[in-house]
matplotlib code that plots the C-alpha trace (Angstrom):
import matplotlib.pyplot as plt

x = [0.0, 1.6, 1.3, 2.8, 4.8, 6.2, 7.1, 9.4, 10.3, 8.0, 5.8, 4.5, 4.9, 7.7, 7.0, 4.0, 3.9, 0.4, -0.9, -2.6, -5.1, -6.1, -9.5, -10.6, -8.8, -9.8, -8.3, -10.7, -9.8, -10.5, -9.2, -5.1, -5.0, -2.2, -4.6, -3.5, 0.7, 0.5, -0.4, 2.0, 4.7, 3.8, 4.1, 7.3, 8.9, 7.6, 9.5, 6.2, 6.5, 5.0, 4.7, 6.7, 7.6, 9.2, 11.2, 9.9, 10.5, 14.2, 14.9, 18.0, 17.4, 13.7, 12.7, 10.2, 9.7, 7.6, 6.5, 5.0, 3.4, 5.4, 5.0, 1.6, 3.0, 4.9, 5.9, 7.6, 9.2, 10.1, 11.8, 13.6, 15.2, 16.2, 17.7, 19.5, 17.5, 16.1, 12.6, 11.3, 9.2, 7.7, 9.5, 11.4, 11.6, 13.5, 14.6, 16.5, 16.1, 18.5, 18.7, 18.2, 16.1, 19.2, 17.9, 18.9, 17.0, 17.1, 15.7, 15.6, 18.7, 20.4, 21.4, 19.5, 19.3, 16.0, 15.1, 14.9, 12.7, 10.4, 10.4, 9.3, 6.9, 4.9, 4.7, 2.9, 1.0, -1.7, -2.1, -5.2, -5.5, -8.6, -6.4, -3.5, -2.4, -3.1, -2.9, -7.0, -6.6, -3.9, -4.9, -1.9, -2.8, -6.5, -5.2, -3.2, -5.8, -8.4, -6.1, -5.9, -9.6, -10.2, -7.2, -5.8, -2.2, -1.5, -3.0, -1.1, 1.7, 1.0, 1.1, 3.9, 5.8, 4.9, 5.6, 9.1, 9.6, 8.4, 10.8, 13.6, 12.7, 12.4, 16.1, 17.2, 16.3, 17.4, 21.3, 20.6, 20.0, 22.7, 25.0, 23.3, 24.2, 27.8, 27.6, 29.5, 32.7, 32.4, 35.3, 37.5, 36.9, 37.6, 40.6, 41.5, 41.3, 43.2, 45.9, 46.3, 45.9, 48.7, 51.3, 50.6, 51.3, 52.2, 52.1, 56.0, 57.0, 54.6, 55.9, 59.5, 59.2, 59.6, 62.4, 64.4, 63.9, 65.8, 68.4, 69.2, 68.8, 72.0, 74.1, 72.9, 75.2, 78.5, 77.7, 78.9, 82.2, 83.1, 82.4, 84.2, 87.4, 87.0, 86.9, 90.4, 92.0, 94.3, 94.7, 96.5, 99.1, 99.9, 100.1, 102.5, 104.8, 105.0, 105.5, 108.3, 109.6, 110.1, 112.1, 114.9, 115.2, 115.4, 118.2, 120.0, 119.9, 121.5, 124.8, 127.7, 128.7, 125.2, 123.9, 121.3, 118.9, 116.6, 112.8, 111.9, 109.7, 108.2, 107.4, 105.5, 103.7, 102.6, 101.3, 99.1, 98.2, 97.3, 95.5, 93.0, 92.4, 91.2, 89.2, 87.6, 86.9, 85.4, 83.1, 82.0, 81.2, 79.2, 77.3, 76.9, 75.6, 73.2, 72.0, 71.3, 69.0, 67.1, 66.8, 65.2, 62.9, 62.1, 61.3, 59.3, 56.9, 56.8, 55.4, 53.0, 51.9, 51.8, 49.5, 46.8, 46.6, 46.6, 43.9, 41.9, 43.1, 44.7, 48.1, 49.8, 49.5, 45.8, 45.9, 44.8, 41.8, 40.8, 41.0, 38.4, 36.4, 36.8, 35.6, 32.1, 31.8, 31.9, 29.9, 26.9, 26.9, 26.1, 24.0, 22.2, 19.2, 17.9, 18.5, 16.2, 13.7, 13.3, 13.3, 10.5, 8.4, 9.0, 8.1, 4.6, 3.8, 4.9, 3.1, -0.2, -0.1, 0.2, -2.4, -4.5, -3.1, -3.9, -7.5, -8.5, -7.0, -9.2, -12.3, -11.6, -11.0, -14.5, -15.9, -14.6, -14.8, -18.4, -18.3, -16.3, -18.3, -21.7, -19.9, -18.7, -22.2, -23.3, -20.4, -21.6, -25.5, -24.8, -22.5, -25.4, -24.4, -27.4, -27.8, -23.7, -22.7, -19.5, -18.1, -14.8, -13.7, -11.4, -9.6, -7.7, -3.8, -0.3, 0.6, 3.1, 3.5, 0.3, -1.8, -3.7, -5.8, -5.9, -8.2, -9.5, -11.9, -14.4, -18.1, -20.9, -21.7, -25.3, -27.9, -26.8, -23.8, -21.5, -19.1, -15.6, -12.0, -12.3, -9.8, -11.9, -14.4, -14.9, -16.5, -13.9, -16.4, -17.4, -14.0, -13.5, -16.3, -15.6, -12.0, -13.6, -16.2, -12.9, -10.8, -13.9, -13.8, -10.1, -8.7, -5.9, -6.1, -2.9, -1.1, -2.2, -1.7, -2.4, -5.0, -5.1, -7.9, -7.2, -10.7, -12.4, -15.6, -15.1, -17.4, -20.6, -22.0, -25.4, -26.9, -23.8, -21.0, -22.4, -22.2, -19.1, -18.0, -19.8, -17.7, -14.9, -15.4, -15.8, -12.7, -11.4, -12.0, -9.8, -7.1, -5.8, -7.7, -6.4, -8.6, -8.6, -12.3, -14.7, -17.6, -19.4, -21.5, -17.5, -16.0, -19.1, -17.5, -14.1, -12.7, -9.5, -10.8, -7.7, -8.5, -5.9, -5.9, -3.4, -2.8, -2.1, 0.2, 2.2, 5.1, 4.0, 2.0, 2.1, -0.5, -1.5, -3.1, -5.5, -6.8, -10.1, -12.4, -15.6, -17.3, -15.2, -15.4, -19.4, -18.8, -16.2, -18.6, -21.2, -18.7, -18.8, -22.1, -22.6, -19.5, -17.9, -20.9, -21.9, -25.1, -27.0, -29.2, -25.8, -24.5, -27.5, -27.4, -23.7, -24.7, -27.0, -24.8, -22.3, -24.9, -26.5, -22.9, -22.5, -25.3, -27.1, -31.2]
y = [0.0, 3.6, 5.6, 9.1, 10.1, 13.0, 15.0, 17.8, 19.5, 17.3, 19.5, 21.8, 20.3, 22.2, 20.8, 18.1, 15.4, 13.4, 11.3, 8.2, 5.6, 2.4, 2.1, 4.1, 7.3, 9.4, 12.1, 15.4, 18.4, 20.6, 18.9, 19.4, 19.8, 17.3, 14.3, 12.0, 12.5, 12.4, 8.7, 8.8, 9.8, 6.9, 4.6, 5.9, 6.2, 2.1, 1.4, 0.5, 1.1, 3.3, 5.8, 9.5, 12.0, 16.0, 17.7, 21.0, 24.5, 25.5, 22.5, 20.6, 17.4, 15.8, 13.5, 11.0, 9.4, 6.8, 5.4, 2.1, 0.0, -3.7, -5.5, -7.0, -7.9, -11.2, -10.8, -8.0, -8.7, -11.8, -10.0, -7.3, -10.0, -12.3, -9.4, -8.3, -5.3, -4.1, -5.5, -3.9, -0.7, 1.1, 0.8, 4.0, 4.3, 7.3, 8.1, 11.4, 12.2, 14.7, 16.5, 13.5, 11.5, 10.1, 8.1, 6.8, 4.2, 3.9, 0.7, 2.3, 4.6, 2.0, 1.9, -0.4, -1.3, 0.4, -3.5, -4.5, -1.6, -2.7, -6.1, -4.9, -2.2, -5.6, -6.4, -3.1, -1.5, -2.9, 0.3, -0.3, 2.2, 2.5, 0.8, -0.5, -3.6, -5.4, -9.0, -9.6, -8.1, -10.2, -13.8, -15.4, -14.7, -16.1, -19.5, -18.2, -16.1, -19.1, -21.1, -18.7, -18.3, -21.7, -22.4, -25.2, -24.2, -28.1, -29.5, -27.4, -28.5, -31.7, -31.4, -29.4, -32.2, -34.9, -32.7, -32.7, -36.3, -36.9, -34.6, -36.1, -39.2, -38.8, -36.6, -40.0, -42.3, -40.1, -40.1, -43.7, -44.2, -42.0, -44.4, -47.3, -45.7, -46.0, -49.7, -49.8, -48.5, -51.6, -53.0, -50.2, -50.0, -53.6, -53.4, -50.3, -52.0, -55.1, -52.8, -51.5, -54.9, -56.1, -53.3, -55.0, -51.6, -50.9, -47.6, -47.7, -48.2, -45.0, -43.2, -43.7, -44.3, -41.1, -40.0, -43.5, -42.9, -39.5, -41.0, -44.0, -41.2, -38.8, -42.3, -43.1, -39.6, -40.9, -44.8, -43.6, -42.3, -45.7, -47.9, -45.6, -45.8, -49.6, -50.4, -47.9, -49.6, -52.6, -55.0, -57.4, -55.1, -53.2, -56.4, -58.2, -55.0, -54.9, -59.1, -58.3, -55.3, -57.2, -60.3, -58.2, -56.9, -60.2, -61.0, -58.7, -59.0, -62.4, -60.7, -60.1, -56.1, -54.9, -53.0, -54.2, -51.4, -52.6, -51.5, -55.6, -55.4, -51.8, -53.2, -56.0, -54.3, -52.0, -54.9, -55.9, -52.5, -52.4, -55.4, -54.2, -51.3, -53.1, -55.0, -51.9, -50.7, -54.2, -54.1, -50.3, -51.4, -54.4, -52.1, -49.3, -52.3, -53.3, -49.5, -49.6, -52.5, -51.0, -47.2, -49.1, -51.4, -48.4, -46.4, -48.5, -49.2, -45.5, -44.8, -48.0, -46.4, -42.4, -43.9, -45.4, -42.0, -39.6, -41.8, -40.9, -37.2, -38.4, -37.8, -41.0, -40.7, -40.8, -44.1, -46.1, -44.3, -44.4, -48.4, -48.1, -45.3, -47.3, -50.7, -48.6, -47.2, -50.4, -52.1, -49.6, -49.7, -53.7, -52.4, -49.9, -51.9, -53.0, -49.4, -48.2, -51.0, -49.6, -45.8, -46.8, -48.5, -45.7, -43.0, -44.6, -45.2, -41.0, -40.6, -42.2, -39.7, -37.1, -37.6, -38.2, -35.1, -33.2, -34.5, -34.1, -30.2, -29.6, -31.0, -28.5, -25.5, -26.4, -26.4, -22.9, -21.4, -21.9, -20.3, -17.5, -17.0, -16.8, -14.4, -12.4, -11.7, -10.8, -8.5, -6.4, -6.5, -3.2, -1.8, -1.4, -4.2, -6.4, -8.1, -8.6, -12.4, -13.5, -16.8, -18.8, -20.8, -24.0, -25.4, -28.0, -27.2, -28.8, -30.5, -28.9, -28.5, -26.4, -28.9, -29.0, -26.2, -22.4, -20.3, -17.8, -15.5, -13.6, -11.8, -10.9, -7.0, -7.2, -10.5, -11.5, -10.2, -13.0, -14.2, -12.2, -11.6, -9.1, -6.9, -6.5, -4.4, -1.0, 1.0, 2.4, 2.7, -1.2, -1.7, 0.1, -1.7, -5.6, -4.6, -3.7, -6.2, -8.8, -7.3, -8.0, -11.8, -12.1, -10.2, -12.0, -11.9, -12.4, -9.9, -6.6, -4.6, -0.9, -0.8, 2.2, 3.5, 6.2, 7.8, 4.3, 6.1, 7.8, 8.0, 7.1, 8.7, 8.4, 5.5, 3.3, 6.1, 5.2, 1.4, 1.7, 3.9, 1.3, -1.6, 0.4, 1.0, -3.1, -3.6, -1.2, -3.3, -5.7, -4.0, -0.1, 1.7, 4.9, 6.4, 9.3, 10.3, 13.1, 12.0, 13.1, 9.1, 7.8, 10.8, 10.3, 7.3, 7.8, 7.7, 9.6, 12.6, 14.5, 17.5, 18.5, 22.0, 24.4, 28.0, 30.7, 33.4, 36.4, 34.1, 30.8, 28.2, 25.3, 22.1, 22.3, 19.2, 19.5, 16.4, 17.7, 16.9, 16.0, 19.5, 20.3, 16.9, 17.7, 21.0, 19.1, 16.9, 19.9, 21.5, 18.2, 18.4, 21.7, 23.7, 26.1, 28.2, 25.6, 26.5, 25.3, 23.0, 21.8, 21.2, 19.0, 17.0, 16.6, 15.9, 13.6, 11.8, 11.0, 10.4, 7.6, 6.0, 6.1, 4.5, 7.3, 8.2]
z = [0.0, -0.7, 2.3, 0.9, -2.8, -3.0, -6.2, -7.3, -10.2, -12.6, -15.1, -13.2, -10.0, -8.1, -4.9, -3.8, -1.2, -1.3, 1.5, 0.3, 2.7, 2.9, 1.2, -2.1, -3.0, -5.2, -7.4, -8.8, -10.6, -13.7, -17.3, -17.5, -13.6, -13.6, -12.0, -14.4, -14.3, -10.4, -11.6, -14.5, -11.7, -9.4, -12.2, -13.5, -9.7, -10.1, -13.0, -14.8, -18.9, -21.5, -18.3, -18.9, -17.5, -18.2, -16.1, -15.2, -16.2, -15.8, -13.7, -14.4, -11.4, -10.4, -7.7, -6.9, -3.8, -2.7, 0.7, 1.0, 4.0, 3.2, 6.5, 5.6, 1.7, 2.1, -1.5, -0.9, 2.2, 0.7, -2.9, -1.0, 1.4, -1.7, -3.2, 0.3, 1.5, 4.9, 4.9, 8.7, 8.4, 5.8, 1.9, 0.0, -3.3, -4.7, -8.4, -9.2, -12.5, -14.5, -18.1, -21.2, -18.6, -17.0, -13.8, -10.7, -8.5, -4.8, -2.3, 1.3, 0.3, -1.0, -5.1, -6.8, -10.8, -12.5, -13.7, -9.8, -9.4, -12.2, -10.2, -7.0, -8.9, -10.2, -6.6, -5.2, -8.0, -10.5, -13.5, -15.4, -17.7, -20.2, -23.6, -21.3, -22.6, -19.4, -18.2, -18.5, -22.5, -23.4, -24.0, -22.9, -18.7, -19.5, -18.4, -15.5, -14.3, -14.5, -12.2, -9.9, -9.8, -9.4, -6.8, -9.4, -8.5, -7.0, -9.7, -12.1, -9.8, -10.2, -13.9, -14.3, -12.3, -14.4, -18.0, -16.5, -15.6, -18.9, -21.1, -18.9, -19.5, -23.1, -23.7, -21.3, -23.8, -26.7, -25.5, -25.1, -28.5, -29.3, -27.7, -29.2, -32.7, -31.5, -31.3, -34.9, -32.5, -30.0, -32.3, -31.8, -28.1, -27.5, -29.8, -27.3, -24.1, -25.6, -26.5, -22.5, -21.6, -23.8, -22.0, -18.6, -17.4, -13.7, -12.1, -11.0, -14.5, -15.9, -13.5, -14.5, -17.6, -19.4, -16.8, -17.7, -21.5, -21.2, -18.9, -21.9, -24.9, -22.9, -22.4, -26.2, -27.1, -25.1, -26.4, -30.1, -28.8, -27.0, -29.7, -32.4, -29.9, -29.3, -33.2, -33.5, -31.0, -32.4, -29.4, -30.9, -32.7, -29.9, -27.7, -30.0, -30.3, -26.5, -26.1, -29.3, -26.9, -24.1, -26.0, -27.5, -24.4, -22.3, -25.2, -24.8, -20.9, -21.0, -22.6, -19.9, -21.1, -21.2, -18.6, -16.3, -15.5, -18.7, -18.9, -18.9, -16.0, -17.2, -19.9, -18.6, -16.1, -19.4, -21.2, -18.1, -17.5, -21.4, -21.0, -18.2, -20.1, -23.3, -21.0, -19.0, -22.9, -23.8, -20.7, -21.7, -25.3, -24.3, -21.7, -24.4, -26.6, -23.8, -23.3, -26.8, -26.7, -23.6, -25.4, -28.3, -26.5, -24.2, -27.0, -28.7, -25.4, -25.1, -28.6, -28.4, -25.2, -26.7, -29.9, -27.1, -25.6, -28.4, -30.0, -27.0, -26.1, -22.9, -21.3, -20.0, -16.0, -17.3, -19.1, -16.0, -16.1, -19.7, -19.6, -16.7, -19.3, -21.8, -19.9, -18.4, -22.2, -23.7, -21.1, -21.1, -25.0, -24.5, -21.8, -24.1, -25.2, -21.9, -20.4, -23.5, -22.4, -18.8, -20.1, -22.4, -19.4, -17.1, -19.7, -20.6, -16.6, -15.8, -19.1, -18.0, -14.9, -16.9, -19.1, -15.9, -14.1, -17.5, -17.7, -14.1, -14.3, -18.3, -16.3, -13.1, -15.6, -17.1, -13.9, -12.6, -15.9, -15.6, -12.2, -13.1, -16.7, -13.6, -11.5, -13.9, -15.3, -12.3, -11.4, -14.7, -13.9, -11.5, -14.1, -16.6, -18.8, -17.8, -21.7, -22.0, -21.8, -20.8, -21.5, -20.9, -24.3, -23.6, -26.5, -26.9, -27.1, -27.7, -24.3, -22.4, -18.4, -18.3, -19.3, -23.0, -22.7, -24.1, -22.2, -23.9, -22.5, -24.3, -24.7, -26.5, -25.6, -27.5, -28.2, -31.2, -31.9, -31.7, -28.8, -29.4, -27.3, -24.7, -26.7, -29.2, -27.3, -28.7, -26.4, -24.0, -21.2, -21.5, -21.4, -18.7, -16.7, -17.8, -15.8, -13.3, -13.1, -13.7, -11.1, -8.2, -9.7, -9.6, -7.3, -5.0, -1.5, -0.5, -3.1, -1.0, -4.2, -5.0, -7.7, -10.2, -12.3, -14.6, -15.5, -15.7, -15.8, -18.9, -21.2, -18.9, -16.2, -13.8, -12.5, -14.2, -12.9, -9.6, -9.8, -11.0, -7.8, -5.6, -7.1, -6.7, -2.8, -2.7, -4.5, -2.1, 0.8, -0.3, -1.9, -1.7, -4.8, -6.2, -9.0, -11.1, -11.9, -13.3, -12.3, -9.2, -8.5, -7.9, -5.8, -4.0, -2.6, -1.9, 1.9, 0.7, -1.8, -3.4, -5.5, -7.8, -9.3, -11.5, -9.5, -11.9, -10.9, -12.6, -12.7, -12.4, -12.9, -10.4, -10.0, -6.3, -4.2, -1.2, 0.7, 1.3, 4.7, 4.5, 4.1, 1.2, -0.1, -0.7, -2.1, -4.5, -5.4, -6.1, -8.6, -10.3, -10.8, -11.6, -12.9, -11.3, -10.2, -7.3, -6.3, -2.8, -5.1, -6.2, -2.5, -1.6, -4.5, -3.6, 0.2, -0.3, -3.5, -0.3, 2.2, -0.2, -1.3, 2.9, 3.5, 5.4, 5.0]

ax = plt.figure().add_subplot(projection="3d")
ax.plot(x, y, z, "-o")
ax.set_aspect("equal")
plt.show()
């Protein structure tokens, strides 16, 4: 419920605050008093669209506030502590407004984007303007709105729980058949798992693996250089010159002038020295040989290893793990068929519920639709629409999780005529008065919102001006009700009468609002009726206008 707004700097508002109450509201004044873009300025502070707004003369900033009673809205007490805001006490809504329009949204003082604003707006304020394209005119809430009449939310529940199963069900069995296409790559995935198998691979070995093929590839690089020096070396040349060496000299050593300090036993230990090392370089070529063999057979195992896993995108520490994959991929392909089986079972048992769910919710619609075509009928006998019909059409419609149905409602203004969408109504004043009539049938306890009429009484007047004020003052009970009127049969009933008015000055023209008490509530209500001149004939029509919408003889 909106308690105050305040305005400034908006057309020719410079500086307004209005005080709102619970119950029916009601704005007067002289054509281009500025009833209507007090509205227009509510809605915009809301965030509601095709609602605009002008800055006033000379002014370069604007501002719109709003206070609103929340505590009793669960809705919005709920939103604003989903979306992290203060939810005790009263709710403010402020928007500054600058040159080109440029806005800025506030939630309790707190900066807020002008989408979360439109959001919360949906929660406080219903607009129903004359031609807006409202939820009753567009066909698409007629189903929505007839749920809500009839309280089939748990069977639409119910519904929408089974549609779901259903389409899970059903994209379920579709991968499965996916995989079952696959079935042509069983070959390859056994061939796959009989290539891991074959490795007899053990996690020591992948771990060392790589780290041991590097090691053998930098002794590969030295290898070369042994065997090139082994293959130079000539053993038994060198041997046989040494052996040769040490005979001459062991000649000459048995002759009596020669001296004895001869290299015989240098020579000796040479050969044997010789020897070992020919034997060191015989050990290093058959190791290098032996290194070889191991690089190559290492090598080989790595690539064999390499081709598994880039044929599946896979490094090797993951190897282990794609012979598991592949195992569970190849299993659930042989698998496939009876998984489709059970998919297929389960889909036509959540698919007989469904249809069950979806019948038992059509037959329900019927049901309240023809309550709600009854009610609605009478709701416009008072509105002076006693030959209009109005009637609920349920067609069938694709299945999906609101059941099969489009609701569509319609009327037939005149006998005769033909049954046609509300929309199509020409009159603006029937219009007006099916909204209203719709609004008493639909109206939602629990949503506490602040209804506004903008001159819903336009174009009639009299006996059916005055049931349309006393509907209003009903809706009113229910739900805060601000209207914008010209005719004296609705002010007649307001609790909360507003007048607004333009006061001319030599430098100035400002729109001016006055909540009026009872005595100049009347005397409003007399200009109403008879212009500007209000005479005392005037003032006890007026007086006894609000004594008959009050009840009082």
């Amino acid at each position: 419920m909106i308690k105050k707004l305040f305005v400034q700097n908006i057309f020719l508002i410079e500086n307004l605050e209005l005080e709102f109450t619970p119950g029916l509201n009601v704005l007067t004044g002289e054509t281009g008093a500025g009833k209507s873009i007090l509205l227009d300025c509510l809605g915009y502070l809301l965030g509601k669209k095709n609602t605009r707004i002008e800055l006033g003369n000379r002014a370069e900033t604007a501002t719109l506030i709003g206070e609103f009673q929340s505590e009793k809205n669960g809705l919005i007490s709920q939103f604003l502590s989903e979306k992290g805001f203060p939810k005790d006490g009263n709710l403010i809504l402020r928007q500054s407004i600058g040159t080109s329009s440029k806005r800025r949204a506030f939630i309790n003082d707190l900066p807020c984007s002008l989408e979360l604003v439109r959001d919360l707006g949906n929660l406080i304020l219903d607009l129903n303007g004359q031609f807006e394209e409202q939820g009753l005119l567009n066909v698409k809430t007629h189903r929505g709105l007839l749920d809500t009449y009839g309280n089939l939310q748990r069977n639409l529940k119910n519904v929408d729980k089974y549609w779901t199963e259903l389409n899970k069900l059903k994209k379920l069995r579709d991968t499965e058949y996916k995989r079952k296409d696959l079935v042509e790559n069983t070959d390859y995935l056994e061939k796959s798992i009989h290539q891991i198998n074959e490795l007899r691979l053990d996690e020591s070995e992948l771990e060392s693996i790589e780290s041991r093929r590097e090691e053998l590839k930098k002794a590969s690089r030295s290898n070369a250089g042994i065997m090139d020096t082994f293959q130079a070396l000539n053993r038994e040349l060198v041997e046989e010159s040494i052996v040769n060496a040490i005979k001459s000299l062991e000649r000459l050593e048995k002759k009596v002038d020669v001296d004895n300090h001869l290299p015989i036993e240098k020579f000796y230990t040479a050969l044997e020295k010789f020897s070992q090392a020919c034997e060191n370089l015989d050990q290093l070529r058959e190791n290098s040989v032996n290194s070889e063999k191991q690089l190559v057979e290492i090598e080989d195992r790595y690539h064999s290893i390499k081709r598994i896993c880039r044929a599946h995108n896979v490094e090797i520490d993951q190897i282990f793990n794609l012979h598991c994959s592949l195992q569970e991929e190849l299993k659930n392909i042989r698998e496939v068929d009876e998984k489709i089986k059970d998919i297929e079972k389960e889909i036509l048992l959540i698919s007989d519920r469904y249809q069950k769910e979806t019948a038992f919710l059509s037959s329900e619609r019927y049901k309240f639709a023809s309550k709600l075509d009854k009610k609605i009928e009478k709701e416009l006998k008072p509105l002076k629409l006693e030959l209009a019909k109005f009637k609920t059409e349920i067609l069938r419609d694709q299945e999906s999780k609101f059941g099969c149905d489009h609701v569509c409602f319609t009327t037939e203004i005149n006998p005769g005529s033909g049954f046609k969408p509300l929309n199509k109504i020409a009159s603006g004043g029937e219009l007006s008065r099916f909204l209203l009539a719709a609004k008493l049938c639909f109206f939602d306890q629990d949503s506490k919102k602040t209804q506004i009429f903008d001159e819903i009484d336009r174009g009639v007047g009299g006996a059916t001006a005055s049931a349309i004020g006393k509907r209003l003052l009903e809706l009113s009970k229910h739900e805060q009700v601000l209207v914008v009127t010209h005719s004296p049969q609705v002010a007649a009933y307001s609790d909360n009468h507003l007048k607004v008015e333009k006061v001319n000055s030599d430098k100035s023209t400002v729109t001016k609002v006055t909540t009026l008490n009872e005595q100049n509530t009347v005397r409003e209500i007399a200009r109403m009726l008879s212009g500007e001149l209000v005479t005392t004939e005037a003032l006890a029509a007026a007086a006894k206008l609000r004594n008959t919408s009050r009840g009082i003889s």
